[in-house]
C-alpha positions in Angstrom: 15.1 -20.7 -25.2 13.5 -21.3 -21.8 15.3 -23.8 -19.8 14.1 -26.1 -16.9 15.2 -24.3 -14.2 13.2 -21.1 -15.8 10.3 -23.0 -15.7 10.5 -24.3 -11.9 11.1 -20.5 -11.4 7.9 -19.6 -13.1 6.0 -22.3 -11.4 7.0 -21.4 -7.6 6.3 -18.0 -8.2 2.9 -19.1 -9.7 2.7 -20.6 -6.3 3.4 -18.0 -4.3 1.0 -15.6 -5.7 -1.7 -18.4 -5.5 -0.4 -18.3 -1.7 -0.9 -14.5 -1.5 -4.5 -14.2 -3.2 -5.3 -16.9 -0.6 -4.6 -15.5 2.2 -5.7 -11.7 1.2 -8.2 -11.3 3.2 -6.1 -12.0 6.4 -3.9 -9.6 5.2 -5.7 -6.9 4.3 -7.3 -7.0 8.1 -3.7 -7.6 9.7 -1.5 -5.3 7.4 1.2 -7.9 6.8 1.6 -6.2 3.1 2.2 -2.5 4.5 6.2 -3.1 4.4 9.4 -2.4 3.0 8.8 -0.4 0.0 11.4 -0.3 -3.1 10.9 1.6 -6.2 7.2 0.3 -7.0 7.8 -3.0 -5.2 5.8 -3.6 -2.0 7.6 -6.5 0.0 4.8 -9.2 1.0 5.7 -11.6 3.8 4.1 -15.4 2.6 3.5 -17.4 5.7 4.1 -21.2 6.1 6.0 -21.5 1.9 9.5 -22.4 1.8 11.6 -25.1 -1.0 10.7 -28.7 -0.7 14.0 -30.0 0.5 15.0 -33.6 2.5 15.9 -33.4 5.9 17.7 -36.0 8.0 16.5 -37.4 11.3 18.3 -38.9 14.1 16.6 -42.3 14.5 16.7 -43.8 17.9 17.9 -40.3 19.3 15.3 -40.8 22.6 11.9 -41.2 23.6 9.2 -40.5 26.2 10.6 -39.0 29.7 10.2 -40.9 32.3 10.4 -40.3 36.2 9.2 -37.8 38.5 10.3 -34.0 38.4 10.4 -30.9 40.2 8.2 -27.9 40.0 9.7 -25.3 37.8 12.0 -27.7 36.5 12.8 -26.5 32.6 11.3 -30.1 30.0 14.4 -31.6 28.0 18.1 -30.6 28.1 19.0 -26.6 28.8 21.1 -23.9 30.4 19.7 -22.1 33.4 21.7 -18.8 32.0 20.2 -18.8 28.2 23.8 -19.5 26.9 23.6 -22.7 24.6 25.1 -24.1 21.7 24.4 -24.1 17.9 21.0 -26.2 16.7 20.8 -28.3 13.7 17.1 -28.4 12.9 15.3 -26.1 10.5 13.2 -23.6 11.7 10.1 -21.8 10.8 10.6 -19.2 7.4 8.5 -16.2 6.1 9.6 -16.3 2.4 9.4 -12.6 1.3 8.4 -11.8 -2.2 8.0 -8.9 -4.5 5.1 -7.8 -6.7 4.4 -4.6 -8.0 1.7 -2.6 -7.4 0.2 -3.3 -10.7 -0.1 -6.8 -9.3 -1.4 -6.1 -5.9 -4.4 -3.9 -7.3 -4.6 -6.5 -9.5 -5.1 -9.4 -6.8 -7.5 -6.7 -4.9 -9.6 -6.6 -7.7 -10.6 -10.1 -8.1 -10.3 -10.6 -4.4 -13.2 -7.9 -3.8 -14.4 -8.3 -7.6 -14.1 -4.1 -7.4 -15.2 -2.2 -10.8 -13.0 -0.3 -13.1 -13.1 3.4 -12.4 -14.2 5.8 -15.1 -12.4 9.0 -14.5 -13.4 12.2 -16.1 -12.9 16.1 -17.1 -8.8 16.0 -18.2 -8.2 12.2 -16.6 -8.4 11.4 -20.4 -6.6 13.7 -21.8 -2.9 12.4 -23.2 -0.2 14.6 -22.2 3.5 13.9 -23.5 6.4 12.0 -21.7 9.9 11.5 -21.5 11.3 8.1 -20.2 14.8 7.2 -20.3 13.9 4.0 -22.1 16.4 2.8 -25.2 20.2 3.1 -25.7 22.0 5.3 -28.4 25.9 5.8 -29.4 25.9 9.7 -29.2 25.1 12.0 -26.1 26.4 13.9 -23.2 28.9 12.3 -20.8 26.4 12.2 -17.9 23.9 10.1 -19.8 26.6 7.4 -20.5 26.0 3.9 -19.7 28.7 2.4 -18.1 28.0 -1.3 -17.9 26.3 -0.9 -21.8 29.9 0.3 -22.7 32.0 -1.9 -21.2 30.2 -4.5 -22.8 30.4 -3.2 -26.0 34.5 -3.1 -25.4 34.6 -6.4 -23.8 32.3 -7.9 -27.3 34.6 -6.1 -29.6 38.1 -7.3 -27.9 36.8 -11.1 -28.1 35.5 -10.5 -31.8 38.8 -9.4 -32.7 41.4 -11.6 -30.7 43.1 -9.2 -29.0 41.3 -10.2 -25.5 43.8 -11.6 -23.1 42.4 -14.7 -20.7 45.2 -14.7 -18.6 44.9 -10.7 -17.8 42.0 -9.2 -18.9 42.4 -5.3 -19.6 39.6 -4.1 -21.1 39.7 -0.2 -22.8 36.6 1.5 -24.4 37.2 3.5 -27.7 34.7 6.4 -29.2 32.4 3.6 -31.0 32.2 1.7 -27.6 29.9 4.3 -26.1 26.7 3.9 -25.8 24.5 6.3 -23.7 20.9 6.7 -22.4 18.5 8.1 -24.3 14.9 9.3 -24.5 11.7 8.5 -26.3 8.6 10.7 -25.8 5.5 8.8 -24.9 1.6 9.9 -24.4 0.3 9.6 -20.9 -2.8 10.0 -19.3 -3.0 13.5 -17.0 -3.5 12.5 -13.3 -6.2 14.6 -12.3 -7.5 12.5 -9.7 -7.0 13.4 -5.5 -7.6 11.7 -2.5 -8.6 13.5 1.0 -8.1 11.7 4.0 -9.5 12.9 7.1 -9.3 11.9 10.2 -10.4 13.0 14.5 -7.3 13.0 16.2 -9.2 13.7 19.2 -8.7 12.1 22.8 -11.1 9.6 22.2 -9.1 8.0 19.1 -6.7 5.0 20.3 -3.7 4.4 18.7 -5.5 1.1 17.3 -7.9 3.2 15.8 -5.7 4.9 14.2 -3.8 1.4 13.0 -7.5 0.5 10.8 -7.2 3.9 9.2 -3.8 3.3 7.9 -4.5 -0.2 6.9 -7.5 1.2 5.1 -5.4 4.0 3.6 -3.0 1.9 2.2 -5.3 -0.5 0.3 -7.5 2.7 -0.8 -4.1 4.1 -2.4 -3.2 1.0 -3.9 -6.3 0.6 -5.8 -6.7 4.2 -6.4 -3.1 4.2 -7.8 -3.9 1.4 -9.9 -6.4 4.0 -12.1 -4.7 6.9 -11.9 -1.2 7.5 -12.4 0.2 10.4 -9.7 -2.4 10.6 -7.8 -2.4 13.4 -5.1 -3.2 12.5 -1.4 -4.1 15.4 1.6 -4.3 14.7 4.9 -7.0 16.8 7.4 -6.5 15.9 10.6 -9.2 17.6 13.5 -10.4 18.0 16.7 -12.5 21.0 17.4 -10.4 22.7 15.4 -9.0 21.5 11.5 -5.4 21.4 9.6 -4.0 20.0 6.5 -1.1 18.5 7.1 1.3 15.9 5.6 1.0 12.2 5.7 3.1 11.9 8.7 2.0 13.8 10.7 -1.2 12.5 9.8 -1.0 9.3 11.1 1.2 10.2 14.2 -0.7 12.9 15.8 -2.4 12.6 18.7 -4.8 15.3 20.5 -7.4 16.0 23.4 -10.2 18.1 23.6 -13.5 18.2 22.1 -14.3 17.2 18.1 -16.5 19.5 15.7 -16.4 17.4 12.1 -17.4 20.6 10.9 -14.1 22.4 11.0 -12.7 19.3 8.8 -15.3 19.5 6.3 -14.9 23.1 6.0 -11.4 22.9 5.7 -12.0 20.2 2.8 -14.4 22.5 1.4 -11.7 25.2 0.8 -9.0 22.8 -0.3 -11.1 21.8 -3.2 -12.1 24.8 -3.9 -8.7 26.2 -4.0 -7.0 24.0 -6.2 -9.0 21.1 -7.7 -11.8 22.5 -9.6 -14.8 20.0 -10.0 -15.3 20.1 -13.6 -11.5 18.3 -14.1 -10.4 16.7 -11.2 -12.0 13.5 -9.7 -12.0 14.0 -6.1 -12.7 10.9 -3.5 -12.8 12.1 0.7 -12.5 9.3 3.1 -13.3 10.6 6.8 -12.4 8.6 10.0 -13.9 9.0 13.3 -15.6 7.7 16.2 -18.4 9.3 15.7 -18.2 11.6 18.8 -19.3 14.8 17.3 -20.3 17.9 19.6 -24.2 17.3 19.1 -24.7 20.9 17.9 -21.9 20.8 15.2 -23.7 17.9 13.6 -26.7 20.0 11.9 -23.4 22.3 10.8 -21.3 19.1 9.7 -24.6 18.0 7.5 -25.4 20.6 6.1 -22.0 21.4 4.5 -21.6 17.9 3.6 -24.9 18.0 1.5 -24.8 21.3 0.2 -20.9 21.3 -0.8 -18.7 18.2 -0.2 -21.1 16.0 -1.8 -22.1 17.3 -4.8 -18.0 17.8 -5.5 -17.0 14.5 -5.2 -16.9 11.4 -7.2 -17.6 9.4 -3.6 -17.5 10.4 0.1 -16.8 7.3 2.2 -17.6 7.8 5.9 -15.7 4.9 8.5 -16.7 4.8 11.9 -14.2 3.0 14.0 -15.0 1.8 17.3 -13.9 3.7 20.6 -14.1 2.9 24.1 -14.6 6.4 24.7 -16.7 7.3 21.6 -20.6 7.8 21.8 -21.0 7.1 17.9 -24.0 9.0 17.2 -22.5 10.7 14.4 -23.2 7.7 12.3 -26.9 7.4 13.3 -27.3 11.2 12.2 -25.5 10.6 9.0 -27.9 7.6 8.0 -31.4 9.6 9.6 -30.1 12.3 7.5 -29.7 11.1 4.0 -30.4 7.1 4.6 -29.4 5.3 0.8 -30.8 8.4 -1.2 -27.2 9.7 -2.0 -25.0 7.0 -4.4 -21.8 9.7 -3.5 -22.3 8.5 0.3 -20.9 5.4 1.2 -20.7 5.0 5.2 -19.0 1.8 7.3 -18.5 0.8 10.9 -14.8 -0.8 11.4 -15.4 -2.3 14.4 -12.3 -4.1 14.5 -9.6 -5.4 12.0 -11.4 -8.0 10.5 -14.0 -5.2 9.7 -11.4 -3.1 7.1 -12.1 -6.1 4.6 -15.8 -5.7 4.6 -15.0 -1.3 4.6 -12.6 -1.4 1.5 -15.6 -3.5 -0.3 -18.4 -1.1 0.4 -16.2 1.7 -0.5 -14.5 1.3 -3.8 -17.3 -1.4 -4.6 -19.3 1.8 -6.5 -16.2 2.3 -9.7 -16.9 6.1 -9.1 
């Protein structure tokens, strides 16, 4: 039976995720959700929300200052040395809630009104499970369930008397086991990657590379949302291309010149290695300022064209604004295939406000 209390409960945390959907679009251009992760919680910082409580005021505690001061001299009572005493007025909270992930993609759906994705090849093929999911009296001694035990015990000593208030000694017998157990379940095969590239180049700032991990994150969370295990690569480039993990993906940083060619071809090999077309669905998102050596770009397009694009379910192209990047690969990228390709989505993230806009164009399509 639901009490009062459960209700309030349900109520505030109606509010809270009223609070969050709000204010989505200022964080998905500020990152406040890319945080403490638990399990398959994401911890979401809720500006400005706390519990309606009374506070008491001090009436006739002081006024207006009057009287002339000093330069430099510090407004109301103070020590010179930092050191002062204990306050007694409330100050400002960040509540901090959990939601699952589930909920998040969930929120960015209606947010960006994004389509359902419609995987294919073995994406909807059932393959079986085993969850730890349900409680049996039998089983191995490293499957048994403590607390599920001693409750059992504790249940049986009330039922029968013999439980002691005064000093409670609780001892499990045979039938008070209880261990974990398994049930086999059907789950959808995850046959669905993302490849993230990226020009770590010297012309790529660090706050560059902050929009493409803000745009990473949401691109996983709604990716994840659709397919369950999906498998993320990192490519990371200058003149020169390597696949490396997600780390050092988003922490390296490089000089020299940039030839988007030798990332392409290194994505070229990576699906052709080990996720064949005809079953896997395969979504690249490439990063960059756009400051391609001007002959690599006929290279670059051409493999593009002839082999990333015909493999994937969507190529997304993000441009990100440097102060040292000339940007033309953009300009070559729309001269060269313009709105004639439905697999070729291309944005400019110009600056964090723009990542909102970029996650919209790019999963807008339900490839």
């Amino acid at each position: 039976m639901s009490t009062k209390i459960d209700s309030d409960v349900q109520r505030f945390r109606q509010i809270v995720r009223g609070s969050i959907r709000e204010n989505l679009r200022r964080y998905l251009s500020h990152g406040e959700m890319i945080g403490r992760k638990g399990g398959d919680l994401i911890s979401v910082p809720v500006p400005q929300l706390d519990l309606p409580q009374f506070h008491y005021g001090d009436n006739g505690a002081g006024g207006v200052a009057q009287g002339d001061g000093e330069p430099g001299q510090p407004i109301g009572a103070g020590n010179d040395d930092g050191q002062g005493t204990a306050g007694n007025e409330p100050g400002a909270h960040v509540l901090e809630v959990e939601i699952t992930f589930d909920g998040l993609a969930a929120m960015l759906a209606d947010e960006l009104q994004l389509p359902r994705i419609q995987p294919k090849g073995q994406a909807n093929m059932q393959q079986e499970s085993h969850r730890y999911n349900s409680i049996r009296r039998t089983g191995p001694e490293s499957l048994r369930h403590v607390r599920r035990t001693f409750v059992q015990a504790l249940r049986r000593h009330v039922a029968t008397g013999s439980y002691d208030y005064q000093k409670p000694r609780i001892v499990p017998v045979r039938d008070d086991q209880r261990y974990r157990a398994w049930n086999t379940v059907q789950e959808p095969q995850a046959c669905a990657v993302v490849i993230y590239m990226m020009d770590v180049s010297g012309s790529m700032t660090d706050a560059q590379k902050e929009n493409v991990r803000t745009t990473a994150f949401w691109i996983d969370t709604w990716l994840t949302a659709n397919y369950r295990g999906i498998q993320q690569k990192y490519i990371i480039h200058d003149a020169v291309a390597r696949i490396v993990d997600e780390d050092t993906f988003y922490r390296t940083r490089e000089s020299g010149g940039t030839r988007i060619s030798s990332a392409y071809r290194a994505c070229r090999e990576l699906i052709q290695k080990s996720f064949p077309i005809s079953d896997w669905n395969i979504y690249c998102f490439q990063f960059s300022d756009g400051d391609n050596w001007s002959e690599d770009n006929k290279h670059s397009l051409q493999i593009l064209q002839e082999d990333l694009l015909p493999a994937c379910n969507l190529f997304c192209y993000g441009q990100v604004d440097s102060p040292y990047g000339s940007g033309d690969y953009l300009h070559g990228l729309e001269q060269r295939f313009g709105e004639k390709n439905d697999r070729l989505i291309l944005a400019e993230i110009g600056e964090k406000k723009d990542i909102y806009d970029a996650i919209k164009l790019f999963l807008g399509t339900g490839r």
